[in-house]
C-alpha positions in Angstrom: -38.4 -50.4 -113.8 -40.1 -50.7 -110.2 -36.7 -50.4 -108.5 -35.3 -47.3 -109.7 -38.8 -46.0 -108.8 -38.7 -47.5 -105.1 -35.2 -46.6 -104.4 -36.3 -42.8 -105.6 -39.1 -43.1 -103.4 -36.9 -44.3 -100.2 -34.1 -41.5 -100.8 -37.1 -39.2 -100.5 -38.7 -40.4 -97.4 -35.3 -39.9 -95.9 -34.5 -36.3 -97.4 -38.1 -35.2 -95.7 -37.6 -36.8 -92.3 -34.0 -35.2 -91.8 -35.6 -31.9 -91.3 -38.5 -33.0 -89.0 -36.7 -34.7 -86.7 -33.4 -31.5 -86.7 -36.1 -29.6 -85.2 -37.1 -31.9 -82.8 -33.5 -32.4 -81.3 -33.4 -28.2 -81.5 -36.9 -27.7 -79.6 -35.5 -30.3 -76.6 -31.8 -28.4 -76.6 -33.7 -25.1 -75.9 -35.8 -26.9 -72.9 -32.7 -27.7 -71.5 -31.3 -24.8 -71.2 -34.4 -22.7 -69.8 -35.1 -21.4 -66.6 -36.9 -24.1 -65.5 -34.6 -27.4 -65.4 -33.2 -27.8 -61.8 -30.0 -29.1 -62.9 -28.9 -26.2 -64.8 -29.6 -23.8 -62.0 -27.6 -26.4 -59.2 -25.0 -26.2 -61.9 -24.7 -22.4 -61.7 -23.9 -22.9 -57.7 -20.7 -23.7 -56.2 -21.0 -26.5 -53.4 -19.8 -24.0 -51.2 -23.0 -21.7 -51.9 -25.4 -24.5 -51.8 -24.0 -25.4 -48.2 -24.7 -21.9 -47.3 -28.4 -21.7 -49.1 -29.3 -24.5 -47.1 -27.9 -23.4 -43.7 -30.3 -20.5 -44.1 -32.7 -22.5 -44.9 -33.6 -20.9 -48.5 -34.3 -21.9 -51.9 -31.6 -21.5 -55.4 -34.0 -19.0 -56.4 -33.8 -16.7 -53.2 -30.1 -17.2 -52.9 -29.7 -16.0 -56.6 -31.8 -12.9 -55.2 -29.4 -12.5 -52.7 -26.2 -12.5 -54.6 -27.8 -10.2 -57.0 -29.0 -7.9 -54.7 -25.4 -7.7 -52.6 -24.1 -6.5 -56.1 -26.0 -3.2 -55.6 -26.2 -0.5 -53.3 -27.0 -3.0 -50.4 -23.2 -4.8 -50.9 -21.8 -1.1 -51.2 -23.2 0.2 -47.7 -23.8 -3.1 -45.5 -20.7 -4.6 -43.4 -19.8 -8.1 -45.4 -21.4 -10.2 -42.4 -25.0 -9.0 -43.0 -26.9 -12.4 -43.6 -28.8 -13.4 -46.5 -32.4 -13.6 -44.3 -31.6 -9.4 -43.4 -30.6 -9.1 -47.3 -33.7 -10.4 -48.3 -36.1 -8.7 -45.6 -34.8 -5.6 -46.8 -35.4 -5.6 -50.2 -38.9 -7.4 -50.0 -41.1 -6.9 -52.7 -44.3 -6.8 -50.3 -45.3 -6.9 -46.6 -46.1 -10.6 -46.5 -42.7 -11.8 -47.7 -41.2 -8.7 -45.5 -42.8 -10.0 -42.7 -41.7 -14.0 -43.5 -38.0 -12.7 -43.4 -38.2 -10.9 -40.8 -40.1 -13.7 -38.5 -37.3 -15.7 -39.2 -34.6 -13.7 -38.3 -36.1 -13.0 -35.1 -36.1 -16.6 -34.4 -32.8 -17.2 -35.4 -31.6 -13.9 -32.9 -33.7 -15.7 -30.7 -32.2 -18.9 -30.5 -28.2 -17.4 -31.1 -28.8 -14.8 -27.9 -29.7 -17.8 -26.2 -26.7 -19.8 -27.4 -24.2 -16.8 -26.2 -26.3 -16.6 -22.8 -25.8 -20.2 -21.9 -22.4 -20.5 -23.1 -21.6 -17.5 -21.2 -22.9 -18.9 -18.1 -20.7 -21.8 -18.7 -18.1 -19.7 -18.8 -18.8 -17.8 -15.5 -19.3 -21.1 -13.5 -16.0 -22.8 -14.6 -13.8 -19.7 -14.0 -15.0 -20.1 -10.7 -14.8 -23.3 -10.4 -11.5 -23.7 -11.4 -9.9 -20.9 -9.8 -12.2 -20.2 -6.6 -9.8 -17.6 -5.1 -8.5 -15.2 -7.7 -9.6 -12.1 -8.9 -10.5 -11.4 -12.1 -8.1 -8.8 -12.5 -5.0 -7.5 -9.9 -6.4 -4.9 -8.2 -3.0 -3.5 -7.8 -2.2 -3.3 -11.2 -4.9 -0.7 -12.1 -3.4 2.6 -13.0 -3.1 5.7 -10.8 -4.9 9.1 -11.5 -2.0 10.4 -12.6 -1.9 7.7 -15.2 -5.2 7.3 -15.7 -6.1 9.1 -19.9 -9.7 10.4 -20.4 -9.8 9.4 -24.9 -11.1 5.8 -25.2 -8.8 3.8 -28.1 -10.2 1.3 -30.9 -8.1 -1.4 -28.8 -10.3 -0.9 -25.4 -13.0 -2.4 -24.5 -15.3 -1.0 -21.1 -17.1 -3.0 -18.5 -20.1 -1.6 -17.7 -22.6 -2.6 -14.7 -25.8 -1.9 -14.6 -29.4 -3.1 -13.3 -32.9 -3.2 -14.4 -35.0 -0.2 -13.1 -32.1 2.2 -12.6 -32.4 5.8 -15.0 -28.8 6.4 -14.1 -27.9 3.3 -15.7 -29.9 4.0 -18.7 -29.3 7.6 -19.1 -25.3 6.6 -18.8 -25.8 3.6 -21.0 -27.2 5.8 -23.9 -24.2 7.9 -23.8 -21.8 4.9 -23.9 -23.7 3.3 -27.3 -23.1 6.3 -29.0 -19.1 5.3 -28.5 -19.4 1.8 -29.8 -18.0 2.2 -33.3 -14.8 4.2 -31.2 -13.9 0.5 -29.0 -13.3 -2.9 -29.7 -16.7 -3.7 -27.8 -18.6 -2.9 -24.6 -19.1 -6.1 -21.8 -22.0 -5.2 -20.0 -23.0 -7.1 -17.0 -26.7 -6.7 -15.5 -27.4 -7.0 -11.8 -30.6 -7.7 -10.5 -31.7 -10.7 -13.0 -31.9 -13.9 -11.5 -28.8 -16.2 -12.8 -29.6 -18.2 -15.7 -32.7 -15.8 -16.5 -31.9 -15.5 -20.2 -34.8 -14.0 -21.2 -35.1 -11.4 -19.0 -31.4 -10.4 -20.0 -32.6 -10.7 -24.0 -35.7 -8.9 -22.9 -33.3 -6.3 -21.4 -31.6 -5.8 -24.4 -34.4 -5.0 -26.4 -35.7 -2.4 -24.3 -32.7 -0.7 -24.6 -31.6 -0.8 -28.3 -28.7 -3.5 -27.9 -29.1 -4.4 -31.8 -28.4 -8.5 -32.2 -25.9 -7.6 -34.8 -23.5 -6.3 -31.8 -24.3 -9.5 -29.6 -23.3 -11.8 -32.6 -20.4 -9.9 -33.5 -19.3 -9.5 -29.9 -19.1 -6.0 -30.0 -21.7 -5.9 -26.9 -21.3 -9.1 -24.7 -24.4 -9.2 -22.1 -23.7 -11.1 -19.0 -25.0 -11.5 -15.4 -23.3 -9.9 -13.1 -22.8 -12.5 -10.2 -20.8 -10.7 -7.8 -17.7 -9.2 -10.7 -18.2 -5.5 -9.6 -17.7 -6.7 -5.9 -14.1 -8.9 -6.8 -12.8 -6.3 -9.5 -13.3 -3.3 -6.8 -13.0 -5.3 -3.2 -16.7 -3.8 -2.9 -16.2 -0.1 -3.3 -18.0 0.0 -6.7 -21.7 1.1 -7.2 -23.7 0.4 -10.3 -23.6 2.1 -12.6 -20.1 1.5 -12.8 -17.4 1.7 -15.9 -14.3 0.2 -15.7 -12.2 0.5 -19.1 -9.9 -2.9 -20.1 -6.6 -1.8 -22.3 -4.5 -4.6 -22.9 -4.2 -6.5 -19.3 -5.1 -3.2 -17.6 -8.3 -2.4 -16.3 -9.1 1.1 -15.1 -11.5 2.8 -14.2 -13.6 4.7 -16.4 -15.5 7.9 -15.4 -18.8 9.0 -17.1 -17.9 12.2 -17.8 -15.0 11.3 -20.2 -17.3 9.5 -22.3 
């Protein structure tokens, strides 16, 4: 008589327990999948996008802020390149994490305009280096009047020279930004600053509105001059000066058909 009576008691036990511990196993699947488990969310990125995240220096959670934002009105109406930090900085949610973004894009600008300055300078001193005694461009081949055209084309880009301290070079400066988005880009080479003074040719560029944007995207190059106006001209130019590059043809280029 005891058996029956255990065995009852035993299928029991079991038919309780089933329950308790389904709801256990359910309570631990819905953890998992929450906002808060780190491998989920890593799961949710492609390598490529956590390679990028950490360039930038930022966390999952900002770059999902970023990709969400780039879905709205800021992916309709910014060019594809803007970066993540600008994204961010832009749509902050208060002035201390608008200010964060924004003190660490200016050090990034800082450190790529010093980048470009210094590889530029490279540049400059193997050219001369390695071929001492040619011009930059044949003076011979540069157009006549007669063939000279006053409309600037998508495919040029224009030398300008210029030097700190000079309203003539500002005034005609001004007036040549307001072309940019009509040229391939603008190469603008500053007289007057000690070679290899990069920060006074950055602070240069501040003071005048050259946005870092341009610089990165080598729409505006900023160079030091270092004698070019004298070898492109044989010495007849004075800064400020234009000269227009088409192709392998330089010409010159005369304020008033900007």
């Amino acid at each position: 008589m005891n058996s029956p009576v255990t065995l009852l008691g035993v299928v029991m036990a079991l038919m309780i327990s089933v329950p308790a511990f389904a709801v256990d196993v359910s309570g631990t699947r819905v953890n998992e999948t929450g906002p808060g488990i780190s491998a989920t969310d890593t799961n949710s990125l492609t390598p490529s996008e956590l390679a990028r995240l950490r360039i930038w220096g930022l966390s999952e959670t900002q770059w999902r802020r970023y990709k969400q934002l780039m879905q709205g009105i800021r992916g309709s109406i910014s060019p594809p390149t803007i970066s993540p930090i600008e994204v961010l900085g832009i749509h902050a949610r208060d002035a201390e994490e608008r200010n964060n973004y924004a003190e660490r894009w200016a050090r990034a600008m800082h450190e790529d305009v010093d980048r470009i300055l210094a590889f530029q300078r490279a540049y400059d001193e193997a050219a001369e280096r390695l071929f001492p005694n040619e011009q930059l461009i044949d003076i011979n081949r540069l157009p006549s009047d007669k063939q000279k055209t006053s409309a600037l084309q998508p495919q040029d880009r224009v030398l300008f020279f210029t030097r700190p301290d000079c309203p003539a070079c500002d005034s005609l400066l001004g007036t040549l930004l307001k072309q940019i988005d009509k040229v391939a880009g603008i190469d603008i080479y500053i007289a007057g600053v000690k070679p290899g003074d990069n920060p006074a040719v950055r602070d240069w560029a501040l003071d005048h509105g050259i946005a870092a944007e341009w610089v990165r995207n080598r729409r505006v190059t900023l160079n030091h001059e270092v004698g070019v106006l004298e070898r492109l001209t044989h010495g007849k130019g004075e800064i400020p000066y234009l000269l227009r590059r088409r192709g392998e043809d330089l010409s010159v280029f005369r304020a008033a058909e900007l």
